[in-house]
N, C-alpha and C positions, 0 to 999 in steps of 0.2 A: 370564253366566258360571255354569256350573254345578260343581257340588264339585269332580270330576274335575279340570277345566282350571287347580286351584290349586296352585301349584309349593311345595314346602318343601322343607326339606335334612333328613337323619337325621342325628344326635347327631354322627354320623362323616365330616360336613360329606357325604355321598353325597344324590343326587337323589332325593325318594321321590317315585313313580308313584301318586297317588292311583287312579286308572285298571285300576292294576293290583289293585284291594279289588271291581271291580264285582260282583255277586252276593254279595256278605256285609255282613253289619253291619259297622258302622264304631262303636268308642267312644271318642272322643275324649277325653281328661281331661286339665288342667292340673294339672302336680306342683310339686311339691317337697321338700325333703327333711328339711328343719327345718321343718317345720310339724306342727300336733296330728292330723292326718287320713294321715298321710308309714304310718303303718298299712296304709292302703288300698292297700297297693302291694300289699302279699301279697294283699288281695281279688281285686286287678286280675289279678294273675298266675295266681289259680286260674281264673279267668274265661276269661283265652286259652286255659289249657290244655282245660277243660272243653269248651269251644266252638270247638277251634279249626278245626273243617272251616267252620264258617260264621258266625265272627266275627273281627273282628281291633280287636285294643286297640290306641291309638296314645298313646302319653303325648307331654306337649306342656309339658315347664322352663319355667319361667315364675317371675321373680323381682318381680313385681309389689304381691306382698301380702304386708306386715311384711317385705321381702326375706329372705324362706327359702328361697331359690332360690340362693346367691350363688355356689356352683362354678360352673368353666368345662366345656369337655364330658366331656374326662376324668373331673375328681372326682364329676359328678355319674354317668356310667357306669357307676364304682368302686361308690360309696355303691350304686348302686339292684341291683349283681350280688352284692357282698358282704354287703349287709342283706337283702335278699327276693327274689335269686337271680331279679331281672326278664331274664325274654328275650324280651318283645314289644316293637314295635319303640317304640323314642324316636326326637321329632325337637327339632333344635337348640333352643337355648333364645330365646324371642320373647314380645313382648309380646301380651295377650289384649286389653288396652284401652288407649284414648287415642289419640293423635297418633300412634304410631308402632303401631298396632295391624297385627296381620299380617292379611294377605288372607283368612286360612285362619279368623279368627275374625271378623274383619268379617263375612264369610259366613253362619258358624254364629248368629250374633246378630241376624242382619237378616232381618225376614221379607222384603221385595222380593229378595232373593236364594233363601234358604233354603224361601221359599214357606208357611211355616208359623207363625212367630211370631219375634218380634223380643226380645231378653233382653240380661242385662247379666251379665258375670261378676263373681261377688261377692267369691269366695276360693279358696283353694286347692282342687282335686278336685272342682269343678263337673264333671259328666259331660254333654257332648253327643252325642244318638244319631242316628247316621244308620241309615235301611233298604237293602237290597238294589240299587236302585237310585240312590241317592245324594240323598235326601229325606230332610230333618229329619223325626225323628222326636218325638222333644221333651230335655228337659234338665232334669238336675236338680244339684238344691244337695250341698254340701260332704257336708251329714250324709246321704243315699242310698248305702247301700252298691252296691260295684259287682257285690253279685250276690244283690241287689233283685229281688225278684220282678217290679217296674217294669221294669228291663232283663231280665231270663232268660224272664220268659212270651214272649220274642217269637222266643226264641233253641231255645225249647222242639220 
C-alpha cells in the first residue's frame, strides 16, 4: 500500500483524495486545541500560505494525548477558524496510535510501509513529512516548529 491508496474523511465527513497531493509536499500534523503547542496552528497556517503552489498541510484531531482534543467536528472547525483563522484542510478526528490506530498513521510510523523509518507518536503536533512523490521524508517532535528550517529548506 502506498500513501496515496489511503482513504480518510475531511473534518466535513467529505472523502479526501490523497492522490490528488501527488507533486507536493505533504505535512501531516496531529492537533489539537487545548494543548501547549495548539500555537502552532498560526505557524501551520503561515506555512500553507507561504508554500502553497507546492505544499499542502493536512492537520489530523486527534484526542489521544491528556484528551485536548475533545470537540466534535464542528467545535473543533469553529475553534481552529476563529482562533488562527486555519484554512488548510483538516481531516476528521482519529486515533494516531494503539488498537484503533488509523491506516493513515500506521503508514506514516511504519518503515515496511513508509520505506523509511519506523516512530511512535508522542504528543501533540508531531509533524510528519512526506516528499513529492509520496515517500517519507522524516518526522519531528512536538517542539520543531512548522516553519523549521528542517521542513522549509526542502520547500525552498
Amino acid at each position: 500500500m502506498n500513501l496515496y491508496d489511503i482513504k480518510i474523511d475531511s473534518l466535513q465527513g467529505k472523502p479526501i483524495n490523497l492522490s490528488d497531493f501527488k507533486k507536493k509536499y505533504i505535512l501531516f500534523v496531529n492537533v489539537a486545541s487545548k494543548c501547549g503547542f495548539t500555537p502552532q496552528y498560526k505557524d501551520l497556517e503561515t506555512l500553507s500560505a507561504t508554500y502553497k503552489d507546492n505544499l499542502v498541510v493536512i492537520g489530523v484531531p486527534c484526542n489521544q494525548f491528556g484528551k485536548q482534543e475533545p470537540g466534535n467536528a464542528d467545535e473543533i472547525q469553529e475553534f481552529c477558524q476563529v482562533n488562527y483563522g486555519v484554512s488548510f484542510l483538516m481531516t476528521e478526528k482519529i486515533d494516531v496510535k494503539g488498537d484503533h490506530q488509523h491506516p493513515l498513521y500506521t503508514w506514516l510510523t511504519t518503515k515496511e510501509m513508509n520505506g523509511n523509518k519506523s516512530s511512535s507518536v508522542k504528543w501533540n503536533f508531531q509533524k510528519y513529512f512526506v516528499d513529492t512523490e509520496g515517500a517519507l521524508i522524516d518526522y519531528y517532535f512536538s517542539l520543531t516548529s512548522p516553519t523549521s528550517s528542517k521542513i522549509t529548506k526542502y520547500l525552498k
